[in-house]
N, C-alpha and C positions, 0 to 999 in steps of 0.2 A: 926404446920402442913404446913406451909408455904415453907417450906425449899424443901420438893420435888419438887413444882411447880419451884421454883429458879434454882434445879439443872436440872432440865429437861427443862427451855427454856435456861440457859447457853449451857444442850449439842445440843438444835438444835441450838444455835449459834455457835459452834464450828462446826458442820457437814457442815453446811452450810460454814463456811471461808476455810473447805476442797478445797470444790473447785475452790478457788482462790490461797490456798497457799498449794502445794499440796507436799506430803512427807508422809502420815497417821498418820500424830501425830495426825493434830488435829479430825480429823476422828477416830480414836481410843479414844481421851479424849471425845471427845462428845459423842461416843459410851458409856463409860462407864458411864457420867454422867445421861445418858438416864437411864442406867441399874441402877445404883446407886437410881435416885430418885422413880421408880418402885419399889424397895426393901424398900426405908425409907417408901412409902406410904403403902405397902404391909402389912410391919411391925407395922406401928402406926393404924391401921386402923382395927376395927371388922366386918365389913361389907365384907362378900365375892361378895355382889355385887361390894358395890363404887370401890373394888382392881381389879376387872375385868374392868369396865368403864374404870379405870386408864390405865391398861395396853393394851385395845382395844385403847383408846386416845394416849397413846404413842407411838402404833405402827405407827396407822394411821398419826400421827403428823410429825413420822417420815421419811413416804412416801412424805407427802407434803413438808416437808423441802425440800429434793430431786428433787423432781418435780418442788420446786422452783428456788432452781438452779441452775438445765441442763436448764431451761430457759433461764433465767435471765443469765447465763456465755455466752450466743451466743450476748447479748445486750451493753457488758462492752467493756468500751476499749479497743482498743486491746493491748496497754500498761499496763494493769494490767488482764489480759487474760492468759489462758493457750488455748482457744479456735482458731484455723484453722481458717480462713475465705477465703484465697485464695486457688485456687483449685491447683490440686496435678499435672498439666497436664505437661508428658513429664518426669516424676520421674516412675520408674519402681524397682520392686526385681532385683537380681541377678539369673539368671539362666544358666544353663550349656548349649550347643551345642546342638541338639538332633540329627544333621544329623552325628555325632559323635558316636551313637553308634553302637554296631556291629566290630567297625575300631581294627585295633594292633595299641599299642601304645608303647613308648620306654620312662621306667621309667631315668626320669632324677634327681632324689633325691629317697633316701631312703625312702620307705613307711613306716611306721610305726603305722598306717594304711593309715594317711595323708599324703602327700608329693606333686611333680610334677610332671607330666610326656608331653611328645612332641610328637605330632599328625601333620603331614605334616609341622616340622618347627617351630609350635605355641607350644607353654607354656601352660600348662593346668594344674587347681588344681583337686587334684585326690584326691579319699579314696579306700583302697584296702579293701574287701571283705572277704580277707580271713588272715588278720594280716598283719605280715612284707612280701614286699618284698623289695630283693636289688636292689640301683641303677644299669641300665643294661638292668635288665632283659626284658622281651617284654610282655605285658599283654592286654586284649581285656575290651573294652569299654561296659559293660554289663545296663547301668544306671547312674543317675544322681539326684544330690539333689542340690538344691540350686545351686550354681555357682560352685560345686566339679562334677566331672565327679568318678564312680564310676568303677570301674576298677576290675578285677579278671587274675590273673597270668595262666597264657597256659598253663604251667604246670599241675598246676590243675585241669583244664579242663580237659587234656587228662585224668588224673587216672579217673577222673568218668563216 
C-alpha cells in the first residue's frame, strides 16, 4: 500500500521540475502519476472515507506544489530560470497607424486577403475585408489589427 504514496510524491516531483524545465512532459507525467496513485489507493482501499482523505490530500498537495514553485521560480538563478526579472521598459506590440484611417489607399501587392498597400509613399501591411483584391486597385482604410491595416476596396463600398 505503499506504492501510491511513491507515485504521488514522484508526481509532485515532476510538477514541480515543470517549472524549471518547461515543455509539459513533465507536467503531464506528474499529472498522471498524481492520478495514477489516487486510483491504486481508490482501488486497494475499502474505506470510502480514507479514498476521499486521499483524494482531498492530493488535490490539496497538489495546489501547494504550485504555490511552491511560482515561489520559489522568482528566487532561482537566473541561469536556471525561465523567470523575467528585468522590466520590459521601451518593448511594445505592434500596432497599425490610427490617423490612417478613413484615408484611400493604392494596393501595391495582390490581397489575397493579406498583401501591401502605400498610403502617402509608406508601405503598409494590409488585410482586405472582403477577399482578393488586385494589385492597382485603390481601397479605403476602414481599421486595423495589430500592425496590418485593414482595408476594404471602393468598389464595394459604392454597391452597398
Amino acid at each position: 500500500m505503499i506504492i501510491p504514496y511513491l507515485l504521488l510524491i514522484l508526481g509532485y516531483a515532476l510538477i514541480f521540475a515543470e517549472f524549471y524545465l518547461p515543455g509539459a512532459i513533465m507536467g503531464i507525467l506528474g499529472s498522471l502519476f498524481v492520478l495514477t496513485s489516487i486510483y491504486l489507493f481508490v482501488s486497494n482501499t475499502s474505506s470510502m472515507l480514507a479514498a476521499l482523505i486521499f483524494l482531498i490530500g492530493a488535490v490539496f498537495g497538489s495546489i501547494l506544489v504550485v504555490k511552491l514553485a511560482l515561489k520559489s521560480i522568482v528566487k532561482t538563478k537566473s541561469s536556471f530560470s525561465i523567470y523575467l526579472r528585468g522590466d520590459q521598459e521601451g518593448y511594445q506590440a505592434s500596432s497599425f497607424d490610427k490617423s490612417l484611417i478613413g484615408r484611400e489607399a493604392l494596393v501595391l501587392t495582390d490581397l489575397k486577403p493579406g498583401g501591401y498597400v502605400e498610403v502617402d509613399g509608406q508601405k503598409h501591411q494590409a488585410i482586405s475585408t472582403s477577399g482578393y483584391i488586385p494589385k492597382g486597385d485603390n481601397v479605403t482604410i476602414i481599421g486595423g489589427q495589430e500592425e496590418s491595416l485593414i482595408v476594404q476596396s471602393i468598389q464595394k463600398e459604392y454597391l452597398s
